[in-house]
Structure formats: structure tokens, C-alpha cells
N, C-alpha and C positions, 0 to 999 in steps of 0.2 A: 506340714512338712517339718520333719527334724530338726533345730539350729544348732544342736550339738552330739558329739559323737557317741553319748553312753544313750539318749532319745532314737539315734539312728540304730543300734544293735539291740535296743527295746524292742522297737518296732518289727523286728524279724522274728519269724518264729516257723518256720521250715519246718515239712514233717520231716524232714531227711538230717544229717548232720549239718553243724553248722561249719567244722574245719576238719578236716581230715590229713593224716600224716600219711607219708608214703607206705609207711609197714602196713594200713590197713586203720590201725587206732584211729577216734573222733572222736569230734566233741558235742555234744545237743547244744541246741542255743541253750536253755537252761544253765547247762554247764560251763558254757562257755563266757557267760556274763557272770556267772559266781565265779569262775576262777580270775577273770581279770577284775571282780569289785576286791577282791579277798587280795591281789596284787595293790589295789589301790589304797587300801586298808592299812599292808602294808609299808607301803612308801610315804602315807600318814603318820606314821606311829615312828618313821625315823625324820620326820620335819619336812617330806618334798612335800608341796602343796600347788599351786593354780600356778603360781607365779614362778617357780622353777624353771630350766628349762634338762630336760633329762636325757642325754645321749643314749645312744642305744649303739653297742657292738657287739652283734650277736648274727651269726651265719642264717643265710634263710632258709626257712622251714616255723615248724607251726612255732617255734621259741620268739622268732620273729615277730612274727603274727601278734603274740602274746604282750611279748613288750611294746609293741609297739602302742595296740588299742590301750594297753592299762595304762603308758605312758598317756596317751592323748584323752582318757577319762580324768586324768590325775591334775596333769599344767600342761606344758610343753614337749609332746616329742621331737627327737633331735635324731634319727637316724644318720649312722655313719657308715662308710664303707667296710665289711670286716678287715678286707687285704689292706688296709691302709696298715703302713709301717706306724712307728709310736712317733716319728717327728712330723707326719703328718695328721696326726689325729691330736699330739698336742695342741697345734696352729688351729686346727677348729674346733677343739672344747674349749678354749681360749679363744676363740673369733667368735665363739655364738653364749658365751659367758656359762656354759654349760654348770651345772650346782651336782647334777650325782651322774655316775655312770653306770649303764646296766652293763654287764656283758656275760658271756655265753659260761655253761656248766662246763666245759673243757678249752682248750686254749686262753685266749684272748691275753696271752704274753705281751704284746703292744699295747695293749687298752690300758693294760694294769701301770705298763712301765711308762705312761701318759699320762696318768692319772694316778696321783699320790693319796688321792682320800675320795672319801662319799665316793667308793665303788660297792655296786652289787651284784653277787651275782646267782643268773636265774638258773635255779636248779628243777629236773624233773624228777620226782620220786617214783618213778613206775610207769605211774600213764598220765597224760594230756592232763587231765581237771590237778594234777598233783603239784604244779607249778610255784615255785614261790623265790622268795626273792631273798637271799643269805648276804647280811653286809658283810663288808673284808676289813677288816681293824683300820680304823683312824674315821671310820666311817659317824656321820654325826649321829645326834637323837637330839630331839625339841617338839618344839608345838610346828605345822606344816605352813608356810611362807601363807600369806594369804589366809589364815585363816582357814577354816575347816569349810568353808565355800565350795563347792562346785563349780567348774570352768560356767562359761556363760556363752552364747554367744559370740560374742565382740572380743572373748580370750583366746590367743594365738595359741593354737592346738598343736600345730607342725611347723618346724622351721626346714628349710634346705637351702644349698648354697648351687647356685649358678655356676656353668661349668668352667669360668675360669679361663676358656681357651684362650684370649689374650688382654687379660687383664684381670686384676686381683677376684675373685669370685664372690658375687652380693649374694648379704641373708637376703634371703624371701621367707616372710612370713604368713603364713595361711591360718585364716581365723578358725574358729569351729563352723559357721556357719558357711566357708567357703565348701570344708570338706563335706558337709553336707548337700548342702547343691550340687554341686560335682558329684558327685556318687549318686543322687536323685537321678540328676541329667544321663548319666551314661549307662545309666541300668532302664531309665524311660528309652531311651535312643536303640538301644538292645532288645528291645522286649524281653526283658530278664524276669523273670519268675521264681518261686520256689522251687521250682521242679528244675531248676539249672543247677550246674556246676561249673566253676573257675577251676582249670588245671593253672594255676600261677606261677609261671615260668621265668618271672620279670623278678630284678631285685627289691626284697623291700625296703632300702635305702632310697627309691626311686618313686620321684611320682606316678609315672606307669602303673607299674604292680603296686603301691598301695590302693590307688583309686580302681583301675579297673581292673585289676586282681584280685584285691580284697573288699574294700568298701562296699563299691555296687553291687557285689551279689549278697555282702551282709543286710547291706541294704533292703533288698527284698526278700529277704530268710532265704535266699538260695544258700550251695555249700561250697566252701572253697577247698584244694585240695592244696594244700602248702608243700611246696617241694624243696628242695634242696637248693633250687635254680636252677637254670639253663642245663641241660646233659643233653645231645644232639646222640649222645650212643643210647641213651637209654629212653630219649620221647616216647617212642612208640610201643616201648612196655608200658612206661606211665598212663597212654590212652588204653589201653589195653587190660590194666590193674586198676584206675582210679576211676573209668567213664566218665571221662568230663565232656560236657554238653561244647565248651567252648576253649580257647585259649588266647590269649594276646600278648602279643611278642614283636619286636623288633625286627624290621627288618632280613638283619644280619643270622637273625635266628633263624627265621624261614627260612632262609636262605640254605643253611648247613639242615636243617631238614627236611628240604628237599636233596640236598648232596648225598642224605643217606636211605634215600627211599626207595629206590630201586626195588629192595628185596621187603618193601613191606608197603607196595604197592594194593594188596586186598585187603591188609589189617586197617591202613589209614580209611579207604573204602566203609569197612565195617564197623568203625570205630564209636561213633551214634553222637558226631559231632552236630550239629544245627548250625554253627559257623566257626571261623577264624578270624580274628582283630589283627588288624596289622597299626600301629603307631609309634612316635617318637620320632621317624624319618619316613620320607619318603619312598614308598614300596613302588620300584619301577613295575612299568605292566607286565613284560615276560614273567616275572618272580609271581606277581597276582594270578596271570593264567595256567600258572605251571600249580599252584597252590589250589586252585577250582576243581584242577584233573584231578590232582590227588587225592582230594579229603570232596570232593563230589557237592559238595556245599559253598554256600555263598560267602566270597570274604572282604569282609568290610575294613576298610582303611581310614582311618581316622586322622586327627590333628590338633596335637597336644602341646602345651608346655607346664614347665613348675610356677608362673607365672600366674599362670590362668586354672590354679587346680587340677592339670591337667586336661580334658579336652574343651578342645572348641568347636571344633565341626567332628561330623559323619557322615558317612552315606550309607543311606537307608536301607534297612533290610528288607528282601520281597514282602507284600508285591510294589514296595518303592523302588525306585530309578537309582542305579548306585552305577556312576560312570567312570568308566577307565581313568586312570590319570590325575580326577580330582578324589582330593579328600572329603567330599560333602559339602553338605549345607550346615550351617551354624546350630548350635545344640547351647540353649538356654544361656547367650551372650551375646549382645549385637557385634555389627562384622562390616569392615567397612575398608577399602581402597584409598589411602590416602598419598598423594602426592609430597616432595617437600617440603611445602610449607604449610601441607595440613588441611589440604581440600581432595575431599571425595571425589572419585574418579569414575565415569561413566563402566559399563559392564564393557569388557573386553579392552580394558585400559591398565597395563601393569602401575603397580605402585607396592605401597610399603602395607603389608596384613594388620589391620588396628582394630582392638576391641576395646569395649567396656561391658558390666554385666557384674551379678550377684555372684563368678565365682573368680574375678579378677581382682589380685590385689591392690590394696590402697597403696602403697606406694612398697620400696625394698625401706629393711631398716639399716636407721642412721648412714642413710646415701642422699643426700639432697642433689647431688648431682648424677647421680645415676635417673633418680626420680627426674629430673628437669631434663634431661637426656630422651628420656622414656614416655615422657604422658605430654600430651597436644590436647587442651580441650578438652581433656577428661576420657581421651582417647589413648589405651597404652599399646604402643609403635612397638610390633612383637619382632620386627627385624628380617623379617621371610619377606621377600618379593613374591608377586601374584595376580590375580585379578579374579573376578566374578563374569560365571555368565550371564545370559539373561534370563536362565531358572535360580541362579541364587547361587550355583555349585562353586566353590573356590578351586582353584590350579593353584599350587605351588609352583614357582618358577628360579626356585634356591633361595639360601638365605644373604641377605644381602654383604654383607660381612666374606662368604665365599665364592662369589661370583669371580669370574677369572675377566681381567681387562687386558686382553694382548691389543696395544696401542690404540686403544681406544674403540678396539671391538669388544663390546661383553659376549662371554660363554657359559651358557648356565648347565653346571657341571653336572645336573639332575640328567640333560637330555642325553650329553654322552653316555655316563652311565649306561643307559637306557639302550643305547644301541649296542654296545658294547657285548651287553648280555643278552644279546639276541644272535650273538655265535654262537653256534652250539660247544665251545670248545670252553667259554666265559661258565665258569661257576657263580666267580662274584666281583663287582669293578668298583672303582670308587676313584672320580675324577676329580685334581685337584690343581690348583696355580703354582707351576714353575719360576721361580725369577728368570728375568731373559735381562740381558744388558741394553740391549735398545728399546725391545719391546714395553719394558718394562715386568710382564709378567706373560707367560706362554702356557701353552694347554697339558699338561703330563695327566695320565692316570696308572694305578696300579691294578692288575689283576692274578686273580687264584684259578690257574687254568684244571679242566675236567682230568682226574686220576687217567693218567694212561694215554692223552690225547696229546700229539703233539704241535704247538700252534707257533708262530714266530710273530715278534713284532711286527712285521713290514705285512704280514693277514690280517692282524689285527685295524692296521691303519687304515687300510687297502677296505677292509671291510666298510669302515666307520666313513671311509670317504665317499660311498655308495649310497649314503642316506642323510651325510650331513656338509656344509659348508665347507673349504677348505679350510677356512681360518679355527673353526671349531675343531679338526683332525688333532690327536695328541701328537705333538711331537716327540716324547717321549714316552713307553709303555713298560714299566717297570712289573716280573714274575714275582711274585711272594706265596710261599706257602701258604701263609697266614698273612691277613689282611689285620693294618693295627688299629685294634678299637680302645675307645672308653671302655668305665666299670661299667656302663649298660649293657655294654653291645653297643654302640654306636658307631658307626663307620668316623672319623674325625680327619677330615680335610684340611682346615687351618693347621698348621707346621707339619703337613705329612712331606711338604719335600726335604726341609730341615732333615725329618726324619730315617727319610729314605737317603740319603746326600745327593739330592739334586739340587741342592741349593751354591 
């Protein structure tokens, strides 16, 4: 197997392309390992070398793609958010000690105005194999950090930063051989082939779409089709233009792709999918069975973090058992129920989700107490409540961090949710903790009712009280056009009432 990233894109050799851009243009694998050695060449020849760590602000599509692998053949990739303004992309070329920055052949105004020296930027001459890298004055030249070496194994490939929700956001750094396991594992877990393609919808800022967008199908010479990102108007041209075997997406995405299916109800039919990944969150069951009708294929739900490389479990694809509501069974990490102080918990006993395994980090950098916070045993406490059954399958039951305690009742925001969006009026819901002055904290959620349908709070409740506990009933049901996410797509529950002013 692979231990590092330039052995893992060797190893592919697809009769088909290996990356294809939305116009049509691709790359052969041939191609596409000359163009990113001849990137690495060049970031030789101005002094980046193993030891670096290289940011990347660069919009996604195959530019992305490009920088990214040449960065992680090179030292250190660092992917950043493009829409980050320049006083936030300061704070993390400065929080991850960042040495040069890529960034894109048009814009990247904030990147530049962030970064005073050692910028570059990736230009395309024409077509895909033309890519190369133009420094921008003040930019250095020398011998490359490290020596003219080769990453290794055991050299940090990727870094990323934790989301920060409420408290300063940790590096995680992922070795070359995590990213390898990981991308082995979820291309084994898939039955991914050469004969596949990734439509990669996911940012590649994001563990998601690096790993199971890009990596695992380079992985096994299949072809990734690089998009732009997420377009909910334009998906179904994308299937339609790029024939991608597969896709894997967020939630929140399915979600708005199913809000615009209606009128291309035979095209998704036709489309020559063999499945749908849903990870990052928890895909309630209505949204999974509405996605079955659709696209007529099986869709697998998964369960990931930046943590663990990306995924941990899956459930199986036929003729395996892939059951409603769980995320699978563990995929190349062991998995384990542990209590507070760190004792394994019989099958159908919630506790706290713990792994260890070849694609989970050794610890965050320079955080010893995040580290002491996080690992029991050699076991890292991923923060999701849960349990296993007696086949092995995990339930998520939220993450523990958002579970609601109205006076000493927990409400696990996943279930409402879930009922929520089985009104036929609910496009999309997302439950989260109110303050309450006695209670201390009370049930609110917000939802994106269907175009044209008219619903009122007091049906909404009325609904939810017909299947759930009183004390779980939201007492308050906030309309939002738009439901406010992270840069993933993330639905984000911690300070949504802040945000909505329910607080």
C-alpha cells in the first residue's frame, strides 16, 4: 500500500482521464503526474522544500486539485478558505507558520493583501497539463528547506484547522501515510474502480472532498471531475455533461438537490449513477429516502472527521446491509463506546464515539491540552454521542458539545430534526438550544418552508408533538429563507440562537 502521496497517484493509471474540468478539457494520469512533478520542480527551484508549510487560495476546480497534490508531493499543504477576507487568512498563514502562498490566476486580492512575500501564482496557459506556478516580487529563491528529499511517510502532508465553533480552532496535522490509508480505506469501502468517476462537489479546502472526492478515486486510476463547487442550479447539467458514476456531499446539499428536482425527476433516473455518499453530518432518513426515489440507487452515509482523515465508518454497499439511521460499521479504525472515565460500553449503551487506527492523528500541533482533553488510553474521544449495535453498526445520537439540556432533560437535536422534515411543507430543519432563564436552556429550531406552501408555527409543533415527547417540542420555530451554514455546507447549531436573536 502507498505511505505517501506522489506512490498513491503512481499507482493509478485509468484508461479514462484522471481529472476532468467542467468545459470538457482532462488530464491522463501520465499528464497529470508531469504537470504536478514540473509544479514541484518548480517550488524547488524558488527554496519550498518537505519542511515548508504551503497555503493554498485558490477557488475550486482542477487549479485546486493541482495545487493541492503538487503542494502535498512538495512539504506541507495548507488549504485555505478562498472567501476568507485578508484579516482572516492573515491569522492562519500566521497560526500554521505558513512559508509561500499559492493562489489563483485571477483574484485572490485578500491572499495577496495577507501575504507581503513568497506568493505564487498558478497560472494556466491554455489547457490543464499547462499549469505553472509565476512568483510575485519579494518572492524568495535558495536551495528548498529540507534538502532536496522527498516527503516520507512520517512527514505532515496536510494541515487543517478545526472549526473553531467555540474556542480558538486546533492545527491537525495529517501525515502522508494517514492520507493514504484513508483514501485506500474509502475507495475499498466503495468498491471504487477505474471505471468510476467522482463529480466532486465538496470544497477542497475540506477533508471531505479532498479525500473522498479526490484522493480515493486517484487512488484507484478512477477519474475525478473538478467542479467549481457546490451549484444546486446547475447539478443536474453537471450529471448530465461530466457522467459521474458517483457524488459525495453534505447533507445540506442533498438537501437543495432534492428542492430542485422536481423537473429533472428522469434526467437524475438516467444519469448512470451506481450511488450517492452522503457525510460530514448526519443525513436524516426522510432526506436519504427522498435521495433513493430520485437517483434510483443505493445511498450510503458515512462518518467522517479532519481528525481521523476523514472517514470512520460506512455502510455497505449491496448486497451488504446499509441500515437507516446508522452510519455503518468502522472502515480501517477501531471504534469503541466509551463512558466518562473511559470504559467501553456494552452494544446498545450511549457514550462518547472513540477511535484509534492508522488513519487517526497522533495528537493536534503544539496543543497539549487539547491533546490531554482528546486521547484516553490511546483512544481519541471524537465528541459525537452514540452507541453500537449487536452487528457492529454505529447510531449517532448528536454531538455532545450540541445536545440541548432543558432542566435536566437531554434533547438530541438530530431526532427533531428528523421529524421535522417529514412535513411535507419542511424542505430543510435544523434544531438547536435556546437559553431559557429557568430552564436553563430550551428546544428552538429553525426551518426553510417548501416554495409556495403555507405552514405556521403552532403545525409545525402540533406535528412534532405527534411523534415526539413534550419536553423535546420546539418551543420556538423560527422561517429563514436560507438556513445559516459553514464554508462546507454545514448546517451550525452552536450560536445559531445568538444568531437568529433568540438569545
Amino acid at each position: 500500500m502507498p505511505e505517501v502521496v506522489w506512490d498513491l497517484l503512481s499507482a493509478g493509471s485509468g484508461g479514462g482521464p484522471a481529472v476532468l474540468a467542467e468545459d470538457g478539457s482532462s488530464l491522463s494520469y501520465d499528464e497529470l503526474r508531469a504537470t504536478i512533478a514540473s509544479l514541484r520542480y518548480r517550488m524547488r527551484a524558488l527554496g519550498v522544500g518537505k519542511e515548508d508549510r504551503i497555503a493554498i487560495v485558490v477557488p475550486n476546480g482542477p487549479a485546486a486539485a493541482m495545487a493541492f497534490l503538487a503542494a502535498a508531493i512538495t512539504g506541507c499543504a495548507a488549504p485555505l478558505n478562498p472567501r476568507y477576507r485578508a484579516d482572516e487568512l492573515r491569522f492562519y498563514l500566521e497560526d500554521l507558520g505558513a512559508s509561500v502562498l499559492i493562489t489563483g490566476e485571477s483574484g485572490g486580492e485578500a491572499a495577496g493583501e495577507a501575504a507581503s512575500e513568497n506568493v505564487l501564482r498558478l497560472q494556466m496557459q491554455g489547457t490543464l497539463e499547462t499549469f505553472e506556478l509565476v512568483p510575485e516580487p519579494g518572492t524568495r529563491t535558495g536551495p528548498p528547506s529540507g534538502g532536496s528529499a522527498a516527503p516520507g511517510a512520517d512527514d505532515v502532508a496536510l494541515v487543517l484547522h478545526t472549526s473553531g465553533t467555540t474556542s480558538r480552532p486546533k492545527i491537525v496535522p495529517l501525515r502522508q501515510r494517514n492520507l493514504c490509508r484513508s483514501a485506500a480505506g474509502i475507495a475499498e469501502s466503495l468498491h471504487l474502480t477505474a471505471a468510476d468517476r467522482s463529480l466532486n462537489v465538496m470544497p477542497l479546502f475540506h477533508i471531505h472532498g479532498l479525500l473522498a472526492g479526490l484522493l480515493a478515486p486517484l487512488s484507484v486510476g478512477a477519474s475525478v471531475a473538478c467542479t467549481g463547487g457546490f451549484d444546486a442550479f446547475g447539478f443536474f447539467s453537471q450529471l448530465r455533461e461530466l457522467r459521474p458514476s458517483y457524488y459525495t456531499a453534505v447533507p445540506t446539499m442533498h438537501q437543495m438537490v432534492l428542492a430542485r428536482s422536481a423537473r429533472h425527476a428522469g434526467e437524475a433516473r438516467s444519469a448512470g449513477l451506481r450511488f450517492v455518499r452522503s457525510s460530514s453530518a448526519s443525513l436524516p432518513a426522510p432526506v436519504l429516502d427522498d435521495l433513493r426515489q430520485l437517483f434510483g440507487v443505493p445511498v450510503i452515509e458515512a462518518y467522517g472527521m479532519t481528525e481521523a482523515t476523514h472517514q470512520m465508518c460506512a455502510n455497505p454497499l449491496p448486497p451488504g446491509e446499509a441500515k437507516i439511521r446508522s452510519v455503518g460499521v468502522p472502515t480501517g479504525i477501531d471504534l469503541a463506546i466509551l463512558d466518562e472515565v473511559g470504559r467501553p460500553q456494552a452494544p446498545g449503551t450511549r457514550g462518547e464515539v472513540s477511535i484509534k487506527g492508522p488513519t487517526v492523528i497522533d495528537g493536534y500541533e503544539n496543543n497539549p491540552d487539547a491533546d490531554e482533553a482528546a486521547f484516553t488510553d490511546g483512544w481519541f474521544r471524537t465528541g459525537d454521542e452514540g452507541y453500537l449495535d449487536g452487528d457492529g453498526y454505529l447510531f449517532l445520537t448528536g454531538r455532545l458539545k450540541e445536545q440541548i439540556n432543558r432542566g435536566g432533560e437531554k434533547v438530541s437535536p438530530l431526532e427533531v430534526d428528523e421529524v421535522l422534515l417529514r412535513h411535507e411543507a419542511v424542505v430543510q430543519a435544523v434544531t438547536f438550544a435556546m437559553p431559557h432563564d429557568k430552564l436553563g436552556e430550551e428546544v428552538a429550531a429553525a426551518v426553510v418552508a417548501a416554495a409556495g406552501v403555507d405552514v405556521t408555527e403552532a403545525e409545525l409543533r402540533d406535528h412534532v408533538s405527534r411523534s415526539l415527547a413534550a419536553f423535546k417540542v420546539p418551543r420556538r420555530i423560527v422561517f429563514c429563507d436560507e438556513l445559516p451554514k459553514g464554508p462546507t455546507g454545514k448546517l451550525q447549531r452552536i450560536g445559531l440562537a445568538q444568531r437568529l436573536d433568540l438569545a
